[in-house]
C-alpha positions, 0 to 999 in steps of 0.5 A: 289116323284116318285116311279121309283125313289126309285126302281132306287136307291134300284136296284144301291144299290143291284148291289153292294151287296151280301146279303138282310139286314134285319135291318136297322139303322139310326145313329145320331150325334156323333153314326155313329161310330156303323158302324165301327162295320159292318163286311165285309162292303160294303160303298156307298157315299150317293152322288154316290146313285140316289135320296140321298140327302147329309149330311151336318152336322158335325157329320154324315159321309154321307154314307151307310154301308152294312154287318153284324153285329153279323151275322145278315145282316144289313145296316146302315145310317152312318148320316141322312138328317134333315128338317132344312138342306132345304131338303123337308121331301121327301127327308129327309125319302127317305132312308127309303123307299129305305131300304124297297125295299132291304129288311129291315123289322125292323128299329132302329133309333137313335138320340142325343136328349136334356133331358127335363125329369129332371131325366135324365142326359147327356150320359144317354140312352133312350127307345123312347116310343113314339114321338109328332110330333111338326114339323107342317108337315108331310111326307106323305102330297101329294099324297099317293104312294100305293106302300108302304102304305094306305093312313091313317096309324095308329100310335097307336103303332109306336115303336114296344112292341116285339122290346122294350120288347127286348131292356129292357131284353138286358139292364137288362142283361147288367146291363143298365139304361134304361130310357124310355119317349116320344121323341118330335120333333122340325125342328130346327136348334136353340135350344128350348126356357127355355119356349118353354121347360117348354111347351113341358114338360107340353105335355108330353115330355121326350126328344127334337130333330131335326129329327127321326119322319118323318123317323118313319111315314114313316117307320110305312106307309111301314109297317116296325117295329120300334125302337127307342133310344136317347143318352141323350146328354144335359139337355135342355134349362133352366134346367141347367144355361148353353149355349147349342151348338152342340159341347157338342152334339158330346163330350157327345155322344162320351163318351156314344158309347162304352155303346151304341155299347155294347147295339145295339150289344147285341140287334141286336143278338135278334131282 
């Protein structure tokens, strides 16, 4: 994807602000409520922003938020793109690099994620640690643009420890349970297999999504730091003798935001 594109939407967005947000966020199924907390919010439909793809999910309103939060100056993605909606991962992340060029210098992701760690519970929250891209593609495939990145950027440390160290004091303040595991990714849209769960345990997953690693690559390519929080909305397939559907993603989400805001919000202060 062309460079001019990104600095074409950055240069629309900045039109229409007054400040340089620092942190940006990407909120997940059910968690775009977090932007209803952004003080003096300037909102843009991702249809009015040059290149932005649209969010076609229930759940994710499908605009920007930009404002502060805690006096920090923020924006926030009240909805993101996925693979499995036909987008290209071009387009998928192109939010990402469009936040770099504005001025974000650290990234919280969030998602809705299936709990393979048998530990976990539904509304739990979850410190990603680290993900397995099991997507069979990766965003930076094509022609490298040097205008973010290298070529190879090194993934050995794709969520920040500063960021993560933050996340853990907040949440020992709060008096949170934080569990922390390995975040995988899969394109989706079907949920996973009682097998194909019972393999991604045995590689190491904790938690099992549709989205959140392409965005961190990414991120990491254009030298942005990360972190990266999944709300535990269902045990995955074959855990528990149970269907799964997006409907039960949505209600235990909700029940989880007010833990959730409490938390972003006291980690934002120290970010």
């Amino acid at each position: 994807m062309r460079s001019e594109l990104f600095f074409q939407a950055a240069n629309f967005i900045q039109e229409k602000i007054n400040i340089s947000p620092k942190i940006g966020f990407i909120l997940g199924s059910g968690l775009g409520v977090f932007a209803d907390e952004i003080v003096n919010p300037v909102k843009i439909s991702y249809d009015e922003i040059p290149g932005f793809p649209v969010s076609t999910v229930e759940g994710h309103k499908g605009q920007l938020v930009i404002g502060a939060l805690e006096g920090v100056p923020v924006v926030a993605m009240q909805g993101r793109f996925h693979f499995y909606e036909g987008y290209s991962l071009d387009k998928v992340t192109f939010p990402v690099r469009v936040m770099k060029l504005i001025g974000v210098e650290k990234l919280v992701v969030t998602n809705a994620a299936g709990g393979i760690n048998t530990s976990f519970e539904p509304g739990d929250l979850m410190l990603i640690t680290d993900h397995i891209n099991n997507m069979g593609k990766n965003p930076l495939i094509g022609p490298n643009d040097d205008a973010f990145g290298v070529r190879f950027p090194d993934m050995s440390i794709s969520y920040c420890k500063q960021m993560r160290d933050k996340a853990r004091q907040v949440a020992h303040n709060m008096g949170l349970a934080l569990k922390e595991g390995i975040y995988v990714a899969n394109t989706g849209p079907s949920y996973e297999t009682p097998a194909e769960i019972r393999m991604l345990r045995k590689i190491g997953g904790d938690a099992v999504g549709m989205s959140t690693v392409p965005e961190v690559i990414v991120a990491r390519h254009a030298g942005m730091n990360v972190l990266g929080i999944s709300c535990i909305s269902n045990m995955a397939a074959g855990i528990l003798d149970q269907p799964l559907s997006h409907d039960e993603v949505i209600e235990t989400t909700e029940k989880a935001k007010e833990r959730f805001l409490m938390f972003v919000k006291e980690l934002t202060k120290v970010l």
